[in-house]
N, CA and C atoms of all chains as a GROMACS GRO file, in nm:
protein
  480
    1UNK      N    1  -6.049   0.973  -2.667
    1UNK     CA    2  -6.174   0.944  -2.596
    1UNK      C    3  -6.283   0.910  -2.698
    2UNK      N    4  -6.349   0.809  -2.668
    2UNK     CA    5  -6.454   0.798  -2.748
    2UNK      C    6  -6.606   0.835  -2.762
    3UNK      N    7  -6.706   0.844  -2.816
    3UNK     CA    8  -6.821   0.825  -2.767
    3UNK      C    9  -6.928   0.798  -2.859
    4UNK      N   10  -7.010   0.717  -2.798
    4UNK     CA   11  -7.130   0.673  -2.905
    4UNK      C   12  -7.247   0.700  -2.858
    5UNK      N   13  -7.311   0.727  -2.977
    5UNK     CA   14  -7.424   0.807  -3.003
    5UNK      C   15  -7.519   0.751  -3.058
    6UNK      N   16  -7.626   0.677  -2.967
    6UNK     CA   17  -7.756   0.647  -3.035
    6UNK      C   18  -7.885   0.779  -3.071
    7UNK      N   19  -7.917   0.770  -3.132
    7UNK     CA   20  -8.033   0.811  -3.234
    7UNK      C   21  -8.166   0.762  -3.286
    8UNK      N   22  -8.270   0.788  -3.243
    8UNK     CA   23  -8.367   0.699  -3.202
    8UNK      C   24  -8.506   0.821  -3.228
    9UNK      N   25  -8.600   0.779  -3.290
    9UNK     CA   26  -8.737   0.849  -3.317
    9UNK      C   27  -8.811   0.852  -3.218
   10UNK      N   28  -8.828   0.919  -3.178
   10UNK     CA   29  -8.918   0.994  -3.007
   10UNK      C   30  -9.084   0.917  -3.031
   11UNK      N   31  -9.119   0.862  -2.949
   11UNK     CA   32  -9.228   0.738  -2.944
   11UNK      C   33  -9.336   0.813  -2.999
   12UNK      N   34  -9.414   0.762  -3.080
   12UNK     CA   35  -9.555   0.798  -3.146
   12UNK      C   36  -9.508   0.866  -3.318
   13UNK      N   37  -9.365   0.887  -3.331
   13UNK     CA   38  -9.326   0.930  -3.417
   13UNK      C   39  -9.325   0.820  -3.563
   14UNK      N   40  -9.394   0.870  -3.661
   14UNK     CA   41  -9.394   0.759  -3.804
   14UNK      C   42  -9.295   0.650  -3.825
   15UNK      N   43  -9.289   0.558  -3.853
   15UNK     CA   44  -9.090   0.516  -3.914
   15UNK      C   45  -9.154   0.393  -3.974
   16UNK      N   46  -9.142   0.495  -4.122
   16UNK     CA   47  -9.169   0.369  -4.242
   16UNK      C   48  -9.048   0.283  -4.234
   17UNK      N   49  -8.955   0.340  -4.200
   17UNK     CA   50  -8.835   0.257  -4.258
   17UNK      C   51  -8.818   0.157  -4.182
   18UNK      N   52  -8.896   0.142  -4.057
   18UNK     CA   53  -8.864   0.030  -3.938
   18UNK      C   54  -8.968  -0.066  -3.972
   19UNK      N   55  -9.109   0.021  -4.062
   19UNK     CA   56  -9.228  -0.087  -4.111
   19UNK      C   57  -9.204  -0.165  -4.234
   20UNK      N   58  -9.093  -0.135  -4.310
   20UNK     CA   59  -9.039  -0.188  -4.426
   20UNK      C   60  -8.961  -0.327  -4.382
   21UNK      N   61  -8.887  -0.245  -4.272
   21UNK     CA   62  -8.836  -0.373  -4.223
   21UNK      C   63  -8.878  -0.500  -4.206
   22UNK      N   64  -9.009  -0.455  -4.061
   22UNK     CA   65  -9.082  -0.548  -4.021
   22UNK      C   66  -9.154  -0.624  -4.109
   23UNK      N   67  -9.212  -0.568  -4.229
   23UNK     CA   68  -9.261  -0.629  -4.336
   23UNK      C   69  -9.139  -0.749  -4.405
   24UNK      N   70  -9.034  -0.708  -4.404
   24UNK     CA   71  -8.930  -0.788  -4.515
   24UNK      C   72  -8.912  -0.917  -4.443
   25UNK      N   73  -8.909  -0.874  -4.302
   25UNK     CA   74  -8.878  -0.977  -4.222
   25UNK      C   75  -8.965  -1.127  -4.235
   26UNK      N   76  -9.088  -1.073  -4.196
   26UNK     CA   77  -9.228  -1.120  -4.212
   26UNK      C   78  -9.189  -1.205  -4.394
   27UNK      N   79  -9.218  -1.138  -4.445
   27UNK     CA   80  -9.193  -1.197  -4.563
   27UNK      C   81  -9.120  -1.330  -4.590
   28UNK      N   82  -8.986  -1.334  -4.499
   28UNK     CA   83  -8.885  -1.398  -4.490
   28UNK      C   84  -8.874  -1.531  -4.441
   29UNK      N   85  -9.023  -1.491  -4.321
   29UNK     CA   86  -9.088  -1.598  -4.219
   29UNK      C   87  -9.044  -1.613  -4.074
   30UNK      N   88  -8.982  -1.495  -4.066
   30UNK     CA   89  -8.970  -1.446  -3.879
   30UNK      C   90  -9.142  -1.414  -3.833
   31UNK      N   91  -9.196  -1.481  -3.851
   31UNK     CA   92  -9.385  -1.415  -3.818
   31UNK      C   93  -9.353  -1.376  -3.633
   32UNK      N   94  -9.212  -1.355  -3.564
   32UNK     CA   95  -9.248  -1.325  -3.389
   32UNK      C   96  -9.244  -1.165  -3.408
   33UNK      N   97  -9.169  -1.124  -3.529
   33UNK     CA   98  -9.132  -1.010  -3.535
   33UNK      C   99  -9.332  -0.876  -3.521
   34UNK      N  100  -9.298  -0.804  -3.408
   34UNK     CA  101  -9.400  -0.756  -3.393
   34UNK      C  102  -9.418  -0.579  -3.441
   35UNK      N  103  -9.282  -0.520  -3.437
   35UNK     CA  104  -9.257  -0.374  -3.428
   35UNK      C  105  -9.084  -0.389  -3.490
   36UNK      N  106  -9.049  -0.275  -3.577
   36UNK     CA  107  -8.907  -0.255  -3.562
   36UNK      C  108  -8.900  -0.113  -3.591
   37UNK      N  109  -8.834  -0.035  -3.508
   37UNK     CA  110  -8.764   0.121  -3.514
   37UNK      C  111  -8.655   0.112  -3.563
   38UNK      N  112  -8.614   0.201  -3.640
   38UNK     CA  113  -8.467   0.241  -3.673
   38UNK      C  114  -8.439   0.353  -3.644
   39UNK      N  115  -8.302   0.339  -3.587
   39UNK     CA  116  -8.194   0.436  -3.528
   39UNK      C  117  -8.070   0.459  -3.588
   40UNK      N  118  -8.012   0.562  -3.571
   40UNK     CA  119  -7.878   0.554  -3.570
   40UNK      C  120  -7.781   0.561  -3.479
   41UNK      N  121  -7.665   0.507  -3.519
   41UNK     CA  122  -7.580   0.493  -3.427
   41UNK      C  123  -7.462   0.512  -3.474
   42UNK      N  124  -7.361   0.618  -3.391
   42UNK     CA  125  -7.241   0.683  -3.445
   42UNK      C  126  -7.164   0.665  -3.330
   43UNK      N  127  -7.026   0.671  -3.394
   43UNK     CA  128  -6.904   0.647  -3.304
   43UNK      C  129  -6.789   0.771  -3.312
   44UNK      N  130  -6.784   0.857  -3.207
   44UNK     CA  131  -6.663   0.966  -3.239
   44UNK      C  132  -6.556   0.909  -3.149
   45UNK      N  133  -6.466   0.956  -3.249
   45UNK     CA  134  -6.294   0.959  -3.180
   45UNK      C  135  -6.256   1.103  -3.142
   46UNK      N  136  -6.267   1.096  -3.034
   46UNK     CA  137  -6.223   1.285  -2.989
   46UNK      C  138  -6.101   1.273  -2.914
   47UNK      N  139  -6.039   1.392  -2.995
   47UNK     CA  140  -5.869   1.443  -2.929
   47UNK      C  141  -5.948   1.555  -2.780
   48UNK      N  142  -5.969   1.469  -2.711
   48UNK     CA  143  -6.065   1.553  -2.564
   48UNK      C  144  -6.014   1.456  -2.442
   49UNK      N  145  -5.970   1.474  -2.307
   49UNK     CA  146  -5.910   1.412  -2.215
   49UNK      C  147  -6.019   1.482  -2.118
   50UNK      N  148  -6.120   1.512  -2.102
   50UNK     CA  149  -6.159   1.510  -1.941
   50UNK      C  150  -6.335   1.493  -2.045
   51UNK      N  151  -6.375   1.378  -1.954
   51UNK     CA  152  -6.496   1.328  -1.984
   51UNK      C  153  -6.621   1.450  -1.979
   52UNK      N  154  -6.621   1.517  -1.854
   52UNK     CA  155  -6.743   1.614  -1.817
   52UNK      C  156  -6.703   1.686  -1.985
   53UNK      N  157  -6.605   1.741  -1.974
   53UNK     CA  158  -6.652   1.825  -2.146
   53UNK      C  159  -6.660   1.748  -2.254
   54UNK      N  160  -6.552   1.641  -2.267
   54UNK     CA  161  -6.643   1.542  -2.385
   54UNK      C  162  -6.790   1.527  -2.401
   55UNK      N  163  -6.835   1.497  -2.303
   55UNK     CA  164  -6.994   1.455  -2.285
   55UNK      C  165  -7.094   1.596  -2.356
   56UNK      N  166  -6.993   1.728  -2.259
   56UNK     CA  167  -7.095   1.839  -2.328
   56UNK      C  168  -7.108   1.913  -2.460
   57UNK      N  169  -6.955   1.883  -2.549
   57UNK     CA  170  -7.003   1.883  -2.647
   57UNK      C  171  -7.006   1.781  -2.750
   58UNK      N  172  -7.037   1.660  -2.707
   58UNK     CA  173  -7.123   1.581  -2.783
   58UNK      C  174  -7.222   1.638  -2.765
   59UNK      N  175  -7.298   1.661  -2.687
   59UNK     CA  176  -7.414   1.704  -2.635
   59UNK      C  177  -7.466   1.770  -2.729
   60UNK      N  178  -7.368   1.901  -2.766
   60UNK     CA  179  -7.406   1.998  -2.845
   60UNK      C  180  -7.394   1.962  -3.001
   61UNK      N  181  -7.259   1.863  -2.982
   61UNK     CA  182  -7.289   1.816  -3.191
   61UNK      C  183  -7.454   1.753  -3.203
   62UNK      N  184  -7.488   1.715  -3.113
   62UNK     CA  185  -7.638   1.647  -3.135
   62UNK      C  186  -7.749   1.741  -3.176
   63UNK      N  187  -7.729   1.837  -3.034
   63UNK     CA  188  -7.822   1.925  -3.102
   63UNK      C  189  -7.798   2.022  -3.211
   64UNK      N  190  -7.698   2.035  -3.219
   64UNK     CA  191  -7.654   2.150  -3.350
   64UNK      C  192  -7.672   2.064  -3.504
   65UNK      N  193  -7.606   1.932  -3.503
   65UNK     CA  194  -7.657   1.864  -3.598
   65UNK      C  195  -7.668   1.717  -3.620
   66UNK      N  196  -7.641   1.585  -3.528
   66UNK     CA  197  -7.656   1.468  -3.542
   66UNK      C  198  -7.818   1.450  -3.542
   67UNK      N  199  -7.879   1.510  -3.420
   67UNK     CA  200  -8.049   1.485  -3.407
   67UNK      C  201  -8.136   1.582  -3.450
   68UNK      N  202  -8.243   1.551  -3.519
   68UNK     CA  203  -8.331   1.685  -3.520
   68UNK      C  204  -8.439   1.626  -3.385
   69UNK      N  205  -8.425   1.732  -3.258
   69UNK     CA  206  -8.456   1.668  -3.160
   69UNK      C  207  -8.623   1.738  -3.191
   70UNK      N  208  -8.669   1.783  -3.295
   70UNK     CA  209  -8.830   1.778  -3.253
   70UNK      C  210  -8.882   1.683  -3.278
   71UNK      N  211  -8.801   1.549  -3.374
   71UNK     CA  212  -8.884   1.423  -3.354
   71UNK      C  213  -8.770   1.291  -3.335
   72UNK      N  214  -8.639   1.325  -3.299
   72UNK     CA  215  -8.574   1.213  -3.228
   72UNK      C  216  -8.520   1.267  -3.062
   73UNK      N  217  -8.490   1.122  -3.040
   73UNK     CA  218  -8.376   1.138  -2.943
   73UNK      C  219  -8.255   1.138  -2.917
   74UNK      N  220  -8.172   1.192  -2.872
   74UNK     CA  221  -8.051   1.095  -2.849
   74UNK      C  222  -8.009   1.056  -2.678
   75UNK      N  223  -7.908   1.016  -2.718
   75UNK     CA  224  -7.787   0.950  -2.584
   75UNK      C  225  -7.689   0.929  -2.611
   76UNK      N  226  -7.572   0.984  -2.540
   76UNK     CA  227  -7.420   0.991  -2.535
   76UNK      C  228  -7.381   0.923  -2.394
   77UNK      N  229  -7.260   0.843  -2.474
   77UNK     CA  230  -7.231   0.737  -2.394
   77UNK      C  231  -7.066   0.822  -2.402
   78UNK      N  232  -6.998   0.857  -2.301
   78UNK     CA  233  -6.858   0.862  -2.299
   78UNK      C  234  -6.770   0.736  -2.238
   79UNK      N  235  -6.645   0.708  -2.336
   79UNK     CA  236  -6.564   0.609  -2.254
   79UNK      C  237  -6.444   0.614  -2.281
   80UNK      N  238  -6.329   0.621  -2.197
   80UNK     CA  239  -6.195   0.668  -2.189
   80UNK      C  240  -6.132   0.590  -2.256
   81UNK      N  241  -9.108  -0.963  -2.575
   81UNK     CA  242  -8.904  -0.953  -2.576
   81UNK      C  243  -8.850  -0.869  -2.698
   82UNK      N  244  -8.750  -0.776  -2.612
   82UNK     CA  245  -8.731  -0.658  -2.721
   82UNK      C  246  -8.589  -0.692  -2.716
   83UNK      N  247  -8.573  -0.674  -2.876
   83UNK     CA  248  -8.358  -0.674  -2.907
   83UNK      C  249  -8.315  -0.597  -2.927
   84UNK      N  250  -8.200  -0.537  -2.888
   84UNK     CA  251  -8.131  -0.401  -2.946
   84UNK      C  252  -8.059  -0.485  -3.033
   85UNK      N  253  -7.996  -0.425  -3.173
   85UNK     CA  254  -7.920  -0.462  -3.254
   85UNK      C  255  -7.854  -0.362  -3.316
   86UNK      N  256  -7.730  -0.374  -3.292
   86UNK     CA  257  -7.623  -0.271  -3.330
   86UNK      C  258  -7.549  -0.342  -3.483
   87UNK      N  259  -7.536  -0.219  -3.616
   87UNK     CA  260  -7.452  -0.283  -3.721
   87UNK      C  261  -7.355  -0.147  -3.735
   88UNK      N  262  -7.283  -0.235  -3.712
   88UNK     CA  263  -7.112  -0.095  -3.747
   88UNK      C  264  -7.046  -0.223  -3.894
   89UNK      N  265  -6.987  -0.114  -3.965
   89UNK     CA  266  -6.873  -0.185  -4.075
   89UNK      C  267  -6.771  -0.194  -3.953
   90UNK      N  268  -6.713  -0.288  -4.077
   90UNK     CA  269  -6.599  -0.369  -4.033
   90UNK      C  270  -6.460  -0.312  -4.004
   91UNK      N  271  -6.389  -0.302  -3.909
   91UNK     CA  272  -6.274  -0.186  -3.920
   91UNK      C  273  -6.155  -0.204  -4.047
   92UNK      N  274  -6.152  -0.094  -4.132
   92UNK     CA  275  -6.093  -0.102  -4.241
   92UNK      C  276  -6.170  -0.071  -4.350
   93UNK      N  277  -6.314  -0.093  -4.350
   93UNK     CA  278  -6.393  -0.073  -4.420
   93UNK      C  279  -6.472   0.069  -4.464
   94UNK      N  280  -6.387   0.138  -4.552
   94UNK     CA  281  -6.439   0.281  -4.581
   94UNK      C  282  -6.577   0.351  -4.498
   95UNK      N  283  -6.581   0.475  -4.464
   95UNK     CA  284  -6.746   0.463  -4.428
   95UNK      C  285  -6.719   0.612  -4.489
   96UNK      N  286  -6.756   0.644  -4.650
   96UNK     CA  287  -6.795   0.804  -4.656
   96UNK      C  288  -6.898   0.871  -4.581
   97UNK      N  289  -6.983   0.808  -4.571
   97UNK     CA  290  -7.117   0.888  -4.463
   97UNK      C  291  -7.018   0.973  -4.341
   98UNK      N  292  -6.920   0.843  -4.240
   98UNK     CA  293  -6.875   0.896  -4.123
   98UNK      C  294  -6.787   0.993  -4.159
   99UNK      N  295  -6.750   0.947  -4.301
   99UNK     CA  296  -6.620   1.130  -4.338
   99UNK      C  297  -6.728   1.216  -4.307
  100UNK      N  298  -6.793   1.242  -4.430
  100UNK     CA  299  -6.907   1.331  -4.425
  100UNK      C  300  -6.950   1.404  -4.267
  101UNK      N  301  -6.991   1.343  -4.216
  101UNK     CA  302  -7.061   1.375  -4.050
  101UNK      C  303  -6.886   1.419  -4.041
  102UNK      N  304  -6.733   1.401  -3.968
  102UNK     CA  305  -6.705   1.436  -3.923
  102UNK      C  306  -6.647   1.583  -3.999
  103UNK      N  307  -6.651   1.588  -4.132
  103UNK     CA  308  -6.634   1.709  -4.208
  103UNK      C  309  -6.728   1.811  -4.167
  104UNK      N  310  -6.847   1.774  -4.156
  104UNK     CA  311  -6.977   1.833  -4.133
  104UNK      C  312  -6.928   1.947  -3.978
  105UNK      N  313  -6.900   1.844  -3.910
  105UNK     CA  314  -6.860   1.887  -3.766
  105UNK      C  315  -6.772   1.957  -3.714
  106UNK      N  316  -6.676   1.968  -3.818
  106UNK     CA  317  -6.579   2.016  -3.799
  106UNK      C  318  -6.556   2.192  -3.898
  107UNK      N  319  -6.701   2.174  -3.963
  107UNK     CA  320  -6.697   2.314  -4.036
  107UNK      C  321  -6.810   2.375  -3.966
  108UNK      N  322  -6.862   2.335  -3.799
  108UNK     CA  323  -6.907   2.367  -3.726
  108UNK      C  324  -6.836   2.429  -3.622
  109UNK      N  325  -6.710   2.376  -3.572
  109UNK     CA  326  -6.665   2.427  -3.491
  109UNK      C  327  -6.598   2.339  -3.407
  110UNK      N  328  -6.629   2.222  -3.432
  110UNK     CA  329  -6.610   2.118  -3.337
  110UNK      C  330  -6.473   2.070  -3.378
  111UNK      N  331  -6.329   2.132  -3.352
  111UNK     CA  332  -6.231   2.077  -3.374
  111UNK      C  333  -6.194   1.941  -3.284
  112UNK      N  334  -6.242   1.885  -3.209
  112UNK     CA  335  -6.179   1.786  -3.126
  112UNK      C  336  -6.220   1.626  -3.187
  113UNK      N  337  -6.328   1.679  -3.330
  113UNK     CA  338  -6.352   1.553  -3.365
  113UNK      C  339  -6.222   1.496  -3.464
  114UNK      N  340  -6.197   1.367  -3.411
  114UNK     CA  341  -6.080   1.291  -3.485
  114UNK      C  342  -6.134   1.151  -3.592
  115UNK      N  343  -6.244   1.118  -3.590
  115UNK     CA  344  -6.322   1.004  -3.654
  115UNK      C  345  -6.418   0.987  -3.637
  116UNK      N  346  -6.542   0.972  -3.751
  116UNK     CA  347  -6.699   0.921  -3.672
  116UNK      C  348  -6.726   0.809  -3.796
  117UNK      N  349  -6.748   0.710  -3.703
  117UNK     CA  350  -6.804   0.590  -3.792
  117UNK      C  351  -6.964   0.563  -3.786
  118UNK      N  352  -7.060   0.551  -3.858
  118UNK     CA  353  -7.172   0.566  -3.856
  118UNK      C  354  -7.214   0.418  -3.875
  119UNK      N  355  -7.328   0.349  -3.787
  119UNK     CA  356  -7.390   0.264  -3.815
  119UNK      C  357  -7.531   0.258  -3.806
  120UNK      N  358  -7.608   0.105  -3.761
  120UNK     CA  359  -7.724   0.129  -3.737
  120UNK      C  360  -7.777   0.060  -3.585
  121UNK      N  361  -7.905   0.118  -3.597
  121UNK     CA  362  -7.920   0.058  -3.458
  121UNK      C  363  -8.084   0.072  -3.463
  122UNK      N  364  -8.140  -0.090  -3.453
  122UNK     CA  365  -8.220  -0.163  -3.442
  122UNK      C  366  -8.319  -0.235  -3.287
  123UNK      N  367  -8.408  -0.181  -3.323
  123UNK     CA  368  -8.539  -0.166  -3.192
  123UNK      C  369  -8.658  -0.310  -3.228
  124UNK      N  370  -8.627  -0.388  -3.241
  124UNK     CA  371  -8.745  -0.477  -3.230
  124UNK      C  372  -8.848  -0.546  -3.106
  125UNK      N  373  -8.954  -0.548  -3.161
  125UNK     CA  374  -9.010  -0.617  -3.084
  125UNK      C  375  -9.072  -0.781  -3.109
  126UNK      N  376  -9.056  -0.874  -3.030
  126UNK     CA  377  -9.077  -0.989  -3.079
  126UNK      C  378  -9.140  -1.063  -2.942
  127UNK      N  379  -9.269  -1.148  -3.024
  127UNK     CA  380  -9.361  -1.245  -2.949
  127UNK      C  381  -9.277  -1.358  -2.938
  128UNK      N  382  -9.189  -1.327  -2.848
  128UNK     CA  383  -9.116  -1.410  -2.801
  128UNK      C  384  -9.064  -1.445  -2.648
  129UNK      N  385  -9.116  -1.601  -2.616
  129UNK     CA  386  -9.040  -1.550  -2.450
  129UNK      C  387  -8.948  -1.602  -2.408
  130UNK      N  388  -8.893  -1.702  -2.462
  130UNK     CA  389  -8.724  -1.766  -2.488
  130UNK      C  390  -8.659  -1.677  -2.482
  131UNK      N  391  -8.557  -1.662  -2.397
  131UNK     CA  392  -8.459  -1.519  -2.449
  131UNK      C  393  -8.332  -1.606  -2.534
  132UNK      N  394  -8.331  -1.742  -2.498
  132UNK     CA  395  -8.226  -1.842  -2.602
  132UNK      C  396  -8.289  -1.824  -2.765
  133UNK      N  397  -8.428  -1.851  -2.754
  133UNK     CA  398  -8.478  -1.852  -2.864
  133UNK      C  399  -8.491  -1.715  -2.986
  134UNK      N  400  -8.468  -1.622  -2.876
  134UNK     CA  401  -8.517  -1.520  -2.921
  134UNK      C  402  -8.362  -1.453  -3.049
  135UNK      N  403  -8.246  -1.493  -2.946
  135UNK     CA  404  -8.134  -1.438  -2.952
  135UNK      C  405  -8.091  -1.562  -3.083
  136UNK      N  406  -8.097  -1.598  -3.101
  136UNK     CA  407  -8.100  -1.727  -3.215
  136UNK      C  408  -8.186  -1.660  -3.344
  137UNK      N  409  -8.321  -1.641  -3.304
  137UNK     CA  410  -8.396  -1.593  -3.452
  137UNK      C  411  -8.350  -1.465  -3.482
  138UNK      N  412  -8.316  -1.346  -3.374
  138UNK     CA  413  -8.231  -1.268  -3.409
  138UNK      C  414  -8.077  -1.262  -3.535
  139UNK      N  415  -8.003  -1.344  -3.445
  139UNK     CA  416  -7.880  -1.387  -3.544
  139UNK      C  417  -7.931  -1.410  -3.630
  140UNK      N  418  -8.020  -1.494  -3.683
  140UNK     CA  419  -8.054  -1.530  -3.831
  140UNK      C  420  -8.104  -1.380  -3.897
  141UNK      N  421  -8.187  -1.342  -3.840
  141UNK     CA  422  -8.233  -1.258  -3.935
  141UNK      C  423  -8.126  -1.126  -3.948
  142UNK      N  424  -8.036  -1.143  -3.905
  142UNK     CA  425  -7.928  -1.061  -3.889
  142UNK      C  426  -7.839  -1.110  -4.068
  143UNK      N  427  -7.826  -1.228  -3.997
  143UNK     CA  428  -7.738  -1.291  -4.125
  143UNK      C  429  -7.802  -1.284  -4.244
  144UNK      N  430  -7.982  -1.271  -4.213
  144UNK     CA  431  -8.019  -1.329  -4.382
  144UNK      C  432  -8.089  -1.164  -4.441
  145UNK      N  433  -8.100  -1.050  -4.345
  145UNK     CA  434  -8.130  -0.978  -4.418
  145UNK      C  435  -8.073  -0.791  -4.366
  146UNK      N  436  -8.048  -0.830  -4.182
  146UNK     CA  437  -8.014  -0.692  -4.147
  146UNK      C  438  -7.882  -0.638  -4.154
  147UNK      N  439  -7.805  -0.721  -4.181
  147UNK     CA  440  -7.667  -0.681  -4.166
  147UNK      C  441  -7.594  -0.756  -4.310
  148UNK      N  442  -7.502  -0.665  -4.378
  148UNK     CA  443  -7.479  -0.750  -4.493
  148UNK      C  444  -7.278  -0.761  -4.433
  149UNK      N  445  -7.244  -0.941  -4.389
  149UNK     CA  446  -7.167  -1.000  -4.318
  149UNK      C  447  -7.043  -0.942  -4.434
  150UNK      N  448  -7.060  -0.927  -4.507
  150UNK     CA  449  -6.892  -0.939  -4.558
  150UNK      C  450  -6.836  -0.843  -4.558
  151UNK      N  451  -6.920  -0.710  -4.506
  151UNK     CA  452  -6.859  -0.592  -4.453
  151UNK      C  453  -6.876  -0.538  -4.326
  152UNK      N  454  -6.989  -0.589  -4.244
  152UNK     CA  455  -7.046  -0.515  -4.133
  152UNK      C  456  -7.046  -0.631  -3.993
  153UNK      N  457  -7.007  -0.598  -3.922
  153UNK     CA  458  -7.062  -0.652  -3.805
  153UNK      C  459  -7.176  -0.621  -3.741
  154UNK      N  460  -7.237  -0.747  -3.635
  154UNK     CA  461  -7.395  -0.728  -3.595
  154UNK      C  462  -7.335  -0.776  -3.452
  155UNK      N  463  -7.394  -0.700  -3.380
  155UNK     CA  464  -7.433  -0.755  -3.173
  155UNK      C  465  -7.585  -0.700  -3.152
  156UNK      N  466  -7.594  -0.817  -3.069
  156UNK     CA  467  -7.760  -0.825  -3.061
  156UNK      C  468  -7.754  -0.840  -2.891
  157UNK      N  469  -7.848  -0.801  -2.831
  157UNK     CA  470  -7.904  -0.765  -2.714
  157UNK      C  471  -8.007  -0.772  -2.651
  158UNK      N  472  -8.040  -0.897  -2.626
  158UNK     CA  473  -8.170  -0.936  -2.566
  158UNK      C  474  -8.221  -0.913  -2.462
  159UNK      N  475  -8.356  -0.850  -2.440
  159UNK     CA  476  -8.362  -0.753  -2.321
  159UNK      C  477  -8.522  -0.836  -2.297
  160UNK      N  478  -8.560  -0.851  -2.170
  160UNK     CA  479  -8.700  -0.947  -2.110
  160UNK      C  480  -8.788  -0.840  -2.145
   0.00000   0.00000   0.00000
């Protein structure tokens, strides 16, 4: 079973690393480019056959350690 | 007009980070993890209202600075 895991900075939250971007871009001569966030995004392979518990402990690798949820988000996507 | 942009390596293509995370996880408790591949995932915003156009300056800037092609794959996602 698989599942992927976006990772994403909870809105109003800093992200030089998305303003670095937007800057390089700019630089480059994309001038439409207005904003860029960076996220992460992970892919597990789980030895798990019934989706409802896949889902819940992804759930829990997130909060235990993929996200620090006081300034991201996440979302788990399960798919058979 | 906002793009999601997803970069995963290429399958075959080492990812120590995703060892790492699934080692990590697994000296947590989480035996059911079997693989985690780690990528990125990209939030822009662009003064753009072409969604042809949009998805075009995307790819480029994919090719010329967000994604490095000879190891990683890029999908882009153009959203109104």
């Amino acid at each position: 079973m698989k599942a992927r895991i976006h990772v994403t900075l909870k809105p109003g939250v800093l992200d030089p690393q998305g303003k670095t971007i937007a800057h390089a871009l700019g630089a480059l001569g994309f001038e439409s480019v207005e904003e860029v966030r960076q996220g992460k995004y992970l892919e597990l392979d789980l030895k798990e056959n019934d989706p409802e518990k896949a889902r819940e402990t992804v759930d829990e690798m997130c909060r235990k350690l993929l996200a620090n949820t006081v300034i991201e988000n996440y979302q788990v996507e399960i798919e058979a």
